[in-house]
N, C-alpha and C positions, 0 to 999 in steps of 0.2 A: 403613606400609600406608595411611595417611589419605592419602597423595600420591599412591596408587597410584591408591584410589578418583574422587580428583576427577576424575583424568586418563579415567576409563570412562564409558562409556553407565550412564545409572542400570538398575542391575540388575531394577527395577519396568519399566520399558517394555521392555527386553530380554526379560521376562517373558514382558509380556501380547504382543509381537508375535510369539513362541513360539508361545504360544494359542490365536493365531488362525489359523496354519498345519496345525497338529494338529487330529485328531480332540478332542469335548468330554469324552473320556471319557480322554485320556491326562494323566499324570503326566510332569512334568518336577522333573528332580530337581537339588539346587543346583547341584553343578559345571557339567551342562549348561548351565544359565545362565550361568556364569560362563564359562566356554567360550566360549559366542558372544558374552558380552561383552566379551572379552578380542578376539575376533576382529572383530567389529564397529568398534570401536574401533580397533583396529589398519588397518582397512581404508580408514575414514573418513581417518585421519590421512596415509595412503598416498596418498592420490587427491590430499587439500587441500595435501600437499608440492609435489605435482604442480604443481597449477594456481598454487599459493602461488609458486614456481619460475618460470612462465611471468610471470604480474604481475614479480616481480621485475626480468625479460631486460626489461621493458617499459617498466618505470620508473611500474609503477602501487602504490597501495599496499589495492586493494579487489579481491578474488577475487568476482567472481560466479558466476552460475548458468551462462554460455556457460566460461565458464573450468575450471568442474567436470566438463562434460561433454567436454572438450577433453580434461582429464586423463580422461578414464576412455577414452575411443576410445584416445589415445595408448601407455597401461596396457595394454591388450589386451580392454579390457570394453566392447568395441563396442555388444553387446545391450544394455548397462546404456546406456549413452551415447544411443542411440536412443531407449529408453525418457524417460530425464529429459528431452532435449529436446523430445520430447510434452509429457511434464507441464509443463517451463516454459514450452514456449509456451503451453499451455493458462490456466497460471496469468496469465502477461502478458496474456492478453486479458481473464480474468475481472478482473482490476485495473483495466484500461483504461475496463472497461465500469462497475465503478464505482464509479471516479473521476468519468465521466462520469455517470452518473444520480445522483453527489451533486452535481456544479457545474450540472445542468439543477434538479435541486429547488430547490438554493441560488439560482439565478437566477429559476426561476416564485416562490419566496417572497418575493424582493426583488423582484420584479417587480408585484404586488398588494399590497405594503409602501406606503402616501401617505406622502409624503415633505411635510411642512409647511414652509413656508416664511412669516418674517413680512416685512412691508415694517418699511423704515426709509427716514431722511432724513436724508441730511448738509448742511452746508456746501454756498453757492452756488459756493466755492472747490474742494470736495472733499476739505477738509485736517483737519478734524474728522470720523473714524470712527466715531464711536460715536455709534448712536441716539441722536437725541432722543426721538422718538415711537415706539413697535413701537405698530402695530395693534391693535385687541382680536379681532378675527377674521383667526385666519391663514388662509393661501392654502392649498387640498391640492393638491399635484402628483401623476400615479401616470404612473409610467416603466414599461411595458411590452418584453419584449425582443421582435423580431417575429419569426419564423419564415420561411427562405425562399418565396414566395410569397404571405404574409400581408400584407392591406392595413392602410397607415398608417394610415389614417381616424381622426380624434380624435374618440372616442367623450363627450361632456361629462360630469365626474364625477359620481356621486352626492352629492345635497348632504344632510346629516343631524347 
């Protein structure tokens, strides 16, 4: 029976998504639960053969989200199939977007980051790397990223 278990929807979420279809004032009683867990689970594994099957003829070995909805039109769950394709595409754009409002943060942060740099002096040869002398006041750089239609203009940095 412990093998039986692994292989199902945990019986707590199968619960509460029970719960939230019913009225607040009905009782669900165990079998029903187990019921739809047994059928839920069953379903899931139906669809994922499916699409599991198609990667296969493909030579792929990663089932995604277009692949599940493939198997479920194929299946006959068109309605369901239309549905997730909403939702994932919905969901690939809320990703997209951000992904993109972390690498525009991550760049206006690096972007107001001074980047110090100190002088050195090698060899009239060039063949001695290593500092003699580093400065005692380094240089600040600050690397701006510009924005289509933003002017270049080198603003002089603050000195402090």
């Amino acid at each position: 029976m412990v093998d039986e278990q692994d292989r199902l929807l945990p019986i707590a979420n199968v619960g509460r998504v029970m719960r939230q279809i019913l009225p607040p004032s009905a009782k669900i009683s165990k079998e029903a639960k187990e019921t739809i867990q047994e059928c839920a689970t069953e379903f899931i594994s139906f669809v994922t053969a499916e699409a599991s099957d198609k990667c296969y003829k493909e030579n792929r070995k990663t089932v995604n989200g277009d692949d599940i909805c493939w198997a479920l039109s194929t299946l006959g769950f068109d309605t369901y199939a239309e549905a997730m394709l909403r939702y994932l595409h919905k969901y690939r754009e809320f990703e997209r977007q951000r992904v993109n409002q972390s690498k525009a943060s991550n760049l206006e942060n690096e972007a107001h980051t001074p980047i110090r740099v100190s002088t050195d002096s090698t060899d009239s040869d060039g063949s001695n790397l290593q500092p003699e002398k580093q400065s005692e006041s380094p240089i600040a750089f600050e690397f701006r990223v510009l924005e289509k239609g933003q002017s270049s203009k080198i603003k002089p940095a603050a000195k402090g």
